[in-house]
MIMAR-711196 format. One record per residue (C-alpha): residue in one letter; x, y, z. Coordinates in Angstrom, 2 decimals. Layout:
<nodes>
A  X  Y  Z
...
</nodes>
This chain:
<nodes>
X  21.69  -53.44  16.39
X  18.19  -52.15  15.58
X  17.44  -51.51  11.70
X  17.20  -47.40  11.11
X  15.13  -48.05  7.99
X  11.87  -48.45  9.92
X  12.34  -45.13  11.61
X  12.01  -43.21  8.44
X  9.02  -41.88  7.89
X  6.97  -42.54  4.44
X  7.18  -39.04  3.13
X  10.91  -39.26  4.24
X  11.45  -42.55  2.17
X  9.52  -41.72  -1.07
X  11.63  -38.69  -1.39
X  14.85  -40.58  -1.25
X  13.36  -42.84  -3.38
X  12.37  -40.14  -5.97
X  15.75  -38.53  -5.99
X  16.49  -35.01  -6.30
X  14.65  -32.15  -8.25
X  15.37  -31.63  -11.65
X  17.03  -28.48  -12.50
X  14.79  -25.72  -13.45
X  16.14  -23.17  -15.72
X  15.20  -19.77  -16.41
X  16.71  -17.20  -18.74
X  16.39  -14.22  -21.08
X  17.31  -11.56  -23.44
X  16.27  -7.55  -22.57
X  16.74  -6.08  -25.96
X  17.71  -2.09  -25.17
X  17.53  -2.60  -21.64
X  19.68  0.08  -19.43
X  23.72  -1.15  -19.01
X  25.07  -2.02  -15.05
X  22.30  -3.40  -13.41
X  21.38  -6.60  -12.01
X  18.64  -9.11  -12.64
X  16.91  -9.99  -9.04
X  14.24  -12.24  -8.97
X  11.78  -13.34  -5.50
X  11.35  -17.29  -5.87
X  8.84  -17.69  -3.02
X  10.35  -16.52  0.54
X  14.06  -16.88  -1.45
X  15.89  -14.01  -3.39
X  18.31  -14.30  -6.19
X  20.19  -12.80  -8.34
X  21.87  -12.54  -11.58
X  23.87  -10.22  -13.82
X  23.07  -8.74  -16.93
X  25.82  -9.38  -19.48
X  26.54  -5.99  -21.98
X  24.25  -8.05  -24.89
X  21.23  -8.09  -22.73
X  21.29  -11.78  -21.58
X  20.79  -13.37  -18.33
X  20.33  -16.86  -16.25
X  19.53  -18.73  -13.59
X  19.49  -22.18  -12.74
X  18.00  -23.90  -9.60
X  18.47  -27.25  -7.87
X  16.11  -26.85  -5.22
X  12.68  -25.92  -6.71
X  9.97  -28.74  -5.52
X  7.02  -27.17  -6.56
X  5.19  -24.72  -8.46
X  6.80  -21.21  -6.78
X  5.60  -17.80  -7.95
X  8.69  -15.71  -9.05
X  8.79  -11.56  -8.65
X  11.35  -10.92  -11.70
X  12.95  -7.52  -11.60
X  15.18  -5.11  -13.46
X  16.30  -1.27  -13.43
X  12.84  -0.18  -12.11
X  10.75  -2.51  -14.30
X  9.08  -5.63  -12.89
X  6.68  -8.52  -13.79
X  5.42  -11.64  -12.13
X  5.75  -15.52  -13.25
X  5.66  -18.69  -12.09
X  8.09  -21.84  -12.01
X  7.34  -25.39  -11.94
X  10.33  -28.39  -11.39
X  11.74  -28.99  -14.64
X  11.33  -25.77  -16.23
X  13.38  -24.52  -19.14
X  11.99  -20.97  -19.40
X  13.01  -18.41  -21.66
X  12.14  -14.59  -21.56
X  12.30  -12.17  -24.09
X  11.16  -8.21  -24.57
X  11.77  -4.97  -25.60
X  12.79  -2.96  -22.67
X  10.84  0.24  -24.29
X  7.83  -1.62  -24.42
X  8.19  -3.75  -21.69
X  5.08  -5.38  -20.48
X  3.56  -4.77  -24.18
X  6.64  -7.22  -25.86
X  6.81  -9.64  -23.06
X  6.91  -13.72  -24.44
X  8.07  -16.49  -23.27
X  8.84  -19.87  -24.58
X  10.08  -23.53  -23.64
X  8.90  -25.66  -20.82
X  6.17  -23.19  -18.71
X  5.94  -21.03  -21.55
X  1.94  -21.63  -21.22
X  1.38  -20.43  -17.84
X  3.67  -17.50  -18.41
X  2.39  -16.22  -21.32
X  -1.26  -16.01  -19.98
X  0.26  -14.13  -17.45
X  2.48  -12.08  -19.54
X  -0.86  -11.03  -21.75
X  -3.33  -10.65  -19.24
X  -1.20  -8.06  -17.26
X  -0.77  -6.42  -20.32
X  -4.54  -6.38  -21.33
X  -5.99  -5.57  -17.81
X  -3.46  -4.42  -16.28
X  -0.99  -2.27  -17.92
X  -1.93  -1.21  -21.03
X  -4.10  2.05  -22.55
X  -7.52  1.99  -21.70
X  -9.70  0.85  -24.35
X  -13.16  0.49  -24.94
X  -14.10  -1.65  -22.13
X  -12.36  0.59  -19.37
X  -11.32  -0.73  -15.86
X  -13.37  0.32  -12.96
X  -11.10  2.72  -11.34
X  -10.40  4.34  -14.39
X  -14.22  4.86  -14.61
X  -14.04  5.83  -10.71
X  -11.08  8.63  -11.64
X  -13.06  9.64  -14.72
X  -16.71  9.73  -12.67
X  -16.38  10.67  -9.27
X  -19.60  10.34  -8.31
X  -20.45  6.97  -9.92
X  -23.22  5.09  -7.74
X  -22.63  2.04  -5.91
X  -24.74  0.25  -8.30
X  -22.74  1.52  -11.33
X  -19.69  0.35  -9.41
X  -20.93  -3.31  -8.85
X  -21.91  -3.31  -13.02
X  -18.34  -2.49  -13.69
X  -16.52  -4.55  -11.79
X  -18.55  -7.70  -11.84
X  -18.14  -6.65  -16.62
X  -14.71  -6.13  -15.83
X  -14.02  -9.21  -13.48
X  -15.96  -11.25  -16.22
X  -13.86  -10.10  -18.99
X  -10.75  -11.64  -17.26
X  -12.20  -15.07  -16.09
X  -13.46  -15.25  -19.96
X  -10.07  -14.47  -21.30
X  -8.91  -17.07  -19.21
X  -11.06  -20.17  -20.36
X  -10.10  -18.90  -23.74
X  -6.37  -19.36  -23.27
X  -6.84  -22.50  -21.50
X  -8.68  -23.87  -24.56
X  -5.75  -23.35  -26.33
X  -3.35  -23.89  -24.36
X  -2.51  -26.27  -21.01
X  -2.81  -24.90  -17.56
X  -2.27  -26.99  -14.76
X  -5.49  -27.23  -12.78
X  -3.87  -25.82  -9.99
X  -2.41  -22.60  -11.36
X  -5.93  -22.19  -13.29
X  -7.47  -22.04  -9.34
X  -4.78  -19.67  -8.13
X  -5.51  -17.31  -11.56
X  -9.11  -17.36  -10.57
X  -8.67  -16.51  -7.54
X  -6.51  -13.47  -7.98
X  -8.99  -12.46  -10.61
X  -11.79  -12.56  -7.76
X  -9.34  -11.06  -5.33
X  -8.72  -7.97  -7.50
X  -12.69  -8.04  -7.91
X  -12.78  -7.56  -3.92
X  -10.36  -4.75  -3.52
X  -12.02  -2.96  -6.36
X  -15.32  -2.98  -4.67
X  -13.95  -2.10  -1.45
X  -11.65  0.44  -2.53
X  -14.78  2.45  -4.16
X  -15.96  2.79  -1.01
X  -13.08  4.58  0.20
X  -12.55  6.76  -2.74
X  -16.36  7.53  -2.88
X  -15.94  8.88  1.03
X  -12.75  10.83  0.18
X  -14.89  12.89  -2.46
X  -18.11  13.27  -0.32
X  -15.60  14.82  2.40
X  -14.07  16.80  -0.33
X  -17.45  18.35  -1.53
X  -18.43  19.07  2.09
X  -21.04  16.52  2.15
X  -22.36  14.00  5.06
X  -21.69  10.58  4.24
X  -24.01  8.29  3.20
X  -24.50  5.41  4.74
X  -23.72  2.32  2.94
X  -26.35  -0.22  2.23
X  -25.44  -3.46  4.03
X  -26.52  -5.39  0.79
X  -23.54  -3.51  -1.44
X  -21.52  -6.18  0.67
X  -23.13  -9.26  -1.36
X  -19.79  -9.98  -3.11
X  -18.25  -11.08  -0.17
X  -20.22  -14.12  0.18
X  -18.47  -14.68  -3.44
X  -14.95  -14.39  -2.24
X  -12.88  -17.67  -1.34
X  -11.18  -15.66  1.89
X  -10.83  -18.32  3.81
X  -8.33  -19.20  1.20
X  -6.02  -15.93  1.41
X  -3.61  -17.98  3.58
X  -2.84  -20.51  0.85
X  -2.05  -17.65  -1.73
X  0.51  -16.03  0.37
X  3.94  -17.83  -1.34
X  5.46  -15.42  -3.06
X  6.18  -11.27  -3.57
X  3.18  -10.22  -5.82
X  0.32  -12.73  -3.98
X  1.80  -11.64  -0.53
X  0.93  -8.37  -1.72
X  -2.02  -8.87  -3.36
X  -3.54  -10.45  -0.06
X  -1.95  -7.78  1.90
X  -3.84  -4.88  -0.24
X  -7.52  -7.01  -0.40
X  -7.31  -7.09  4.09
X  -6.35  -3.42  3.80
X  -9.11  -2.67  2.10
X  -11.62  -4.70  3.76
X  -11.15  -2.09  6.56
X  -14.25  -1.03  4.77
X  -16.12  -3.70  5.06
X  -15.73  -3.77  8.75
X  -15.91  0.68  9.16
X  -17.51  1.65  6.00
X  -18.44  4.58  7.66
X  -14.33  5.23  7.84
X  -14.85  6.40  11.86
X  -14.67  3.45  14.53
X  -18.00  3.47  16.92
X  -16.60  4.26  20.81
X  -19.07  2.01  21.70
X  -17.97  -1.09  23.39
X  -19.70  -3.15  21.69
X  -18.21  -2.24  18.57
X  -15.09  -4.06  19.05
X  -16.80  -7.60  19.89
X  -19.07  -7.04  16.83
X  -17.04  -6.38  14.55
X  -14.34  -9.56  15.49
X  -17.30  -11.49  15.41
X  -18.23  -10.15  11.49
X  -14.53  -10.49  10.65
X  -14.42  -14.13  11.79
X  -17.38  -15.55  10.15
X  -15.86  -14.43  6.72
X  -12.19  -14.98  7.41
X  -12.04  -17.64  9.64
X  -9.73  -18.57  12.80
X  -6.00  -17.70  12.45
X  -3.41  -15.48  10.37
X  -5.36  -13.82  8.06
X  -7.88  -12.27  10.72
X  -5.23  -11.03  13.04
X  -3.67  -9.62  9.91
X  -6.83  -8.06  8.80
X  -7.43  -6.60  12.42
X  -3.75  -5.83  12.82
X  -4.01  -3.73  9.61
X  -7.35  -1.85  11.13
X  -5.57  -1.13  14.59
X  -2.88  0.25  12.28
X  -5.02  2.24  10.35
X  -7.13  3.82  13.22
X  -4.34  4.85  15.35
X  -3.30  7.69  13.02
X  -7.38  8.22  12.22
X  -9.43  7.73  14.63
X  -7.12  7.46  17.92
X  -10.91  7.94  19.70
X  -12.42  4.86  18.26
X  -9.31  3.25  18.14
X  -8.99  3.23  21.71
X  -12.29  1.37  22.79
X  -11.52  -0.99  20.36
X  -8.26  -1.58  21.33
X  -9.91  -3.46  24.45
X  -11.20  -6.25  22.37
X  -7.84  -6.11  20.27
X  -5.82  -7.59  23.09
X  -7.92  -9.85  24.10
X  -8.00  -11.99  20.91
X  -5.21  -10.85  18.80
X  -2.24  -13.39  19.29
X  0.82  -11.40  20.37
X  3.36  -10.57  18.51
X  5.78  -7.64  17.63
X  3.42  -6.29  15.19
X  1.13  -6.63  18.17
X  3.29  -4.91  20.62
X  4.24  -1.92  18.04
X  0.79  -1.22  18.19
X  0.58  -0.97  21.64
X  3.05  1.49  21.90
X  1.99  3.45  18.58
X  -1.55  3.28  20.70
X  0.29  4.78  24.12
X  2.43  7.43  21.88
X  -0.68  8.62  19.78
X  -2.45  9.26  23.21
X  0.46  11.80  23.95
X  -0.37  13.79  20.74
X  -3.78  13.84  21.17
X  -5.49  17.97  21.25
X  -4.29  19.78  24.40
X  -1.09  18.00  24.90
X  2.04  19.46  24.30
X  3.63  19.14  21.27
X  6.63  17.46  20.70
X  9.62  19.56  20.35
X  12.37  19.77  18.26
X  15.18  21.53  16.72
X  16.39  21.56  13.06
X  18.67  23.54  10.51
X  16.60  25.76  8.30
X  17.07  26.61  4.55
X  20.44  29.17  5.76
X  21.70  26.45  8.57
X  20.49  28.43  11.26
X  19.40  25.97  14.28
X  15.58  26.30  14.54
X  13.30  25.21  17.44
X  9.57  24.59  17.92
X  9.47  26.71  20.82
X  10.93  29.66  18.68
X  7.14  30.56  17.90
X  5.45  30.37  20.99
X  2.64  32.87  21.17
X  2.09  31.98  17.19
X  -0.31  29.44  15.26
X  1.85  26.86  13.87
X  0.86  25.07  10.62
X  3.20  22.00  10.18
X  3.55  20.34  7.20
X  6.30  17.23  6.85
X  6.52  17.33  2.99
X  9.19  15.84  0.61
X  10.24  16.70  -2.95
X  10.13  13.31  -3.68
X  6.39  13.06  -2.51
X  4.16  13.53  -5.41
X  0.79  14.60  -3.15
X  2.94  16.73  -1.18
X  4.89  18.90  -4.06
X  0.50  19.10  -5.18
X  -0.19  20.68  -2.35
X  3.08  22.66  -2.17
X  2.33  24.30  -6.02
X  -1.11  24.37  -6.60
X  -2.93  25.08  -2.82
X  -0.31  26.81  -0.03
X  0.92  29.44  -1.89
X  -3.01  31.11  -1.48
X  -3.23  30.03  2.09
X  -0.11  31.38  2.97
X  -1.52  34.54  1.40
X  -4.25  35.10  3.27
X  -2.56  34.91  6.38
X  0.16  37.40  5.96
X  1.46  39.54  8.61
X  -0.85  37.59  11.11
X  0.50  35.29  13.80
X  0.37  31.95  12.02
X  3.71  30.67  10.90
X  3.80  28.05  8.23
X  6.81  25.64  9.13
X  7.76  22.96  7.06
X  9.75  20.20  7.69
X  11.31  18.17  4.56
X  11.76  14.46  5.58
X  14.49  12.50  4.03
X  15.16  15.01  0.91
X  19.39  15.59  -0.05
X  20.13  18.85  1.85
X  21.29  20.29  -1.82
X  17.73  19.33  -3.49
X  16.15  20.16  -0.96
X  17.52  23.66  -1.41
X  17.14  24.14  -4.85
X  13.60  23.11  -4.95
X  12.69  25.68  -2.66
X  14.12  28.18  -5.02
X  12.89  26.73  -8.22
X  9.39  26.10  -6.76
X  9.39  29.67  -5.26
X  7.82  28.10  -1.62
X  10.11  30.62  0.28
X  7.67  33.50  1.93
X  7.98  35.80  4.77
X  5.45  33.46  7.11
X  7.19  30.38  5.93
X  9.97  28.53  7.76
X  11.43  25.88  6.14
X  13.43  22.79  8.05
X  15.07  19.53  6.75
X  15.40  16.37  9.28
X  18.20  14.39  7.35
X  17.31  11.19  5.65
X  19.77  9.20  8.39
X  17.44  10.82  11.56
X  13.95  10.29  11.77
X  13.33  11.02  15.13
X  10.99  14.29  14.57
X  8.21  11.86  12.21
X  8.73  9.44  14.85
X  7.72  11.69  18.02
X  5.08  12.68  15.65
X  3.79  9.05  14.58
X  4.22  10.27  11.06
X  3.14  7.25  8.56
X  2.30  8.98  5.67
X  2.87  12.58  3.93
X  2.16  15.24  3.48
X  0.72  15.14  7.03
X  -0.47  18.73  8.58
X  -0.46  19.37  11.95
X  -2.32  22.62  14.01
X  0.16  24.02  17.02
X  -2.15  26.32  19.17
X  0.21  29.83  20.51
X  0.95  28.41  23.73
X  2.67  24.96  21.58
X  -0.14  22.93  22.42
X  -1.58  20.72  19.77
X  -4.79  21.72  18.50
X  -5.41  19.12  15.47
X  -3.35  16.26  15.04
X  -5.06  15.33  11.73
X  -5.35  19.14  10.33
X  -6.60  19.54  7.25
X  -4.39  20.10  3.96
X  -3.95  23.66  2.02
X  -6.87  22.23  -0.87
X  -9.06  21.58  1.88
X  -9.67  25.25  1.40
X  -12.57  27.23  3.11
X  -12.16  24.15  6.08
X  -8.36  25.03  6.22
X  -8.66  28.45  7.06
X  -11.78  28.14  9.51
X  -9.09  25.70  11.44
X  -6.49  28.55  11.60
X  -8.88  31.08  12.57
X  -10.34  29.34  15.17
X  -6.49  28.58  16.63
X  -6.00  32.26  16.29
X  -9.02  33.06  18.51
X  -7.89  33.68  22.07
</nodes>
């Protein structure tokens, strides 16, 4: 009989030589926190959880942890991100009230955990202070210049890699979790300068004004960024998400312009671009994925022609193929088609139907009291819209998505959005077929219905667009 022993492999032998993993322990006390809840935590791909016991204490105890694993810790609405190492005997403690602000930890990986407990807290989470971060500054100076943005995000970035070599002075990283905290720092850094771009295009719209074009040499911090990297960083909740919001924004880097080219050689170019930075693999048919995504509901012109080059190199899969039909359903609802119709109970349960207002303008809105932008728009900008077009043939029908029928209700009296040219509709939070035939992704989201229910605008502009809103109507209006 042959001897199994030489069929193991090495790796397999040196593990059985090495024995199991210690136990890694983590635990904690949440002075004041809220009664009845549970303590979930994501280890990695893996979920757990644990209860809270009526003092505020709580514990959990793994077998199976081989390596350093970022952990997603979170409780009654309130969340914060740490890592575990094999061997581990962590402790938590804070103040619910102040929760990132009293955050400590202590015992084995108390290091790494409190540099990441205190620079959330400094950069992240608490009140500005006298070196404000960069979208603050964005929020508080709308028109700050692309070169004022690059000074404040390369201060800001520098402020947080310093901080770090401080704390490591004092205290013992790991080499390896000192690499991943640089690189998240340089991450953010990215998405910052990205997501100005964005932001700064949103206000030139808003003030009526072309878009500049963006200097190619703005995109010199690229070069800077480890992205072929972003693969290795995806382990866990917050760096899957951290990843996921740097290739959303780099959308910019590829269309700063925000409107795909319907030139066919757009496509080719811009895969070309996006490989030379990001490499071969996941993370560019993630990034291009997340562009497709994005143009569909944007652009559904641009998005088409590039679609071409899309299928030819993205690998396929059902992220892949819901694309392809968002692409085939988007080119239903493009202007001139017919729109989609439905029927829904309005504010007195009376059946309502799209087709009740043919030979009207219809000015859909899918809202939601639970939607911050939308109850904005709601207060401050359609009550004056709906004004102006008073006893004229435009009917302003709103549909509530996924809003309890008895809130729903009582917001429309407290808020006072009830008017003679409004019709109000709720599609029940356990239907959704009305936002799907419309491809709706985001809200609010306005829609133009010409008088014979054709669409006009598929992308209509909202009530604080203002003058631009009511040259829309009155152009549907004309015969």
């Amino acid at each position: 009989m042959l001897s199994l022993l030489p069929a193991l492999t090495l790796s397999a032998a040196l593990h059985l030589l090495a024995g199991p993993p210690p136990v890694t322990r983590f635990s904690g006390h949440l002075a004041h926190a809220p009664a009845g809840d549970t303590v979930r935590l994501f280890v990695g791909p893996k979920r757990a959880k644990a209860p809270l016991s009526p003092s505020g204490d709580f514990q959990f105890e793994f077998n199976d942890l081989e390596a350093t694993t970022p952990v997603h810790f979170t409780y009654a609405g309130q969340s914060t991100r740490l890592y575990l190492m094999p061997g581990d005997q962590l402790r938590l403690t804070l103040d619910f009230k102040d929760f990132d602000k009293t955050l400590v930890y202590s015992g084995r990986g108390a290091d790494v955990n409190n540099y990441l407990a205190q620079a959330q807290w400094k950069f992240e989470y608490s009140p500005p202070g006298n070196d404000p971060r960069p979208m603050d500054v964005l929020k508080q100076k709308p028109s700050t210049t692309p070169a004022e943005m690059r000074r404040n995000a390369d201060a800001f970035r520098q402020q947080r890699r310093a901080f770090l070599a401080e704390y490591a002075k004092a205290h013992p990283l790991p080499a390896s979790f000192r690499h991943e905290a640089e690189f998240g720092i340089d991450l953010a850094w990215g998405t910052q300068l990205l997501n100005y771009l964005a932001i700064s295009r949103a206000q030139s719209t808003a003030e009526a004004g072309p878009n500049q074009p963006v200097d190619p040499a703005y995109f010199s911090f690229v070069q800077q960024l480890p992205l072929r990297e972003l693969g290795q960083h995806m382990r866990g909740l917050d760096e899957n998400t951290a990843v996921a919001q740097f290739l959303y924004a780099y959308q910019d880097r590829l269309v700063p312009s925000g409107k795909l080219s319907t030139d066919p050689a757009e496509g080719p170019r811009l895969y070309k671009l996006a490989t030379q930075e990001l490499g071969e693999g996941k993370t560019l048919n993630m990034a291009m994925q997340m562009l497709m995504g994005w143009k569909i509901d944007a652009d559904v012109a641009g998005a088409q022609v590039f679609y071409r080059t899309f299928r030819q190199h993205n690998a396929d899969s059902t992220l892949a193929r819901g694309l392809r039909l968002s692409m085939a359903k988007k080119l239903t609802l493009s202007p001139g088609k017919p729109a989609p119709a439905f029927t829904l109970l309005d504010n007195m349960g009376k059946a309502v139907s799209l087709s009740d207002f043919k030979g009207k303008v219809v000015y859909l809105d899918f809202w939601g009291t639970w939607c911050g932008p939308c109850m904005k728009e709601m207060t401050e900008s359609a009550p004056a819209l709906k004004k102006q077009f008073e006893g004229r043939d435009v009917v302003f029908l709103y549909v509530s998505q996924g809003d309890p029928e008895d809130r729903w209700k009582q917001t429309l009296v407290d808020k006072q959005f009830i008017s003679a040219n409004s019709v109000h509709l709720r599609e029940p939070r356990e239907s959704r077929q009305v936002a799907i035939d419309y491809q709706v992704n985001q809200w609010p989201t306005y829609w133009l219905i010409g008088r014979d229910g054709r669409i006009v605008d598929a992308q209509a502009p909202r009530p604080s667009d203002g003058p631009k809103t009511v040259a829309a109507i009155e152009a549907a209006l004309k015969p």
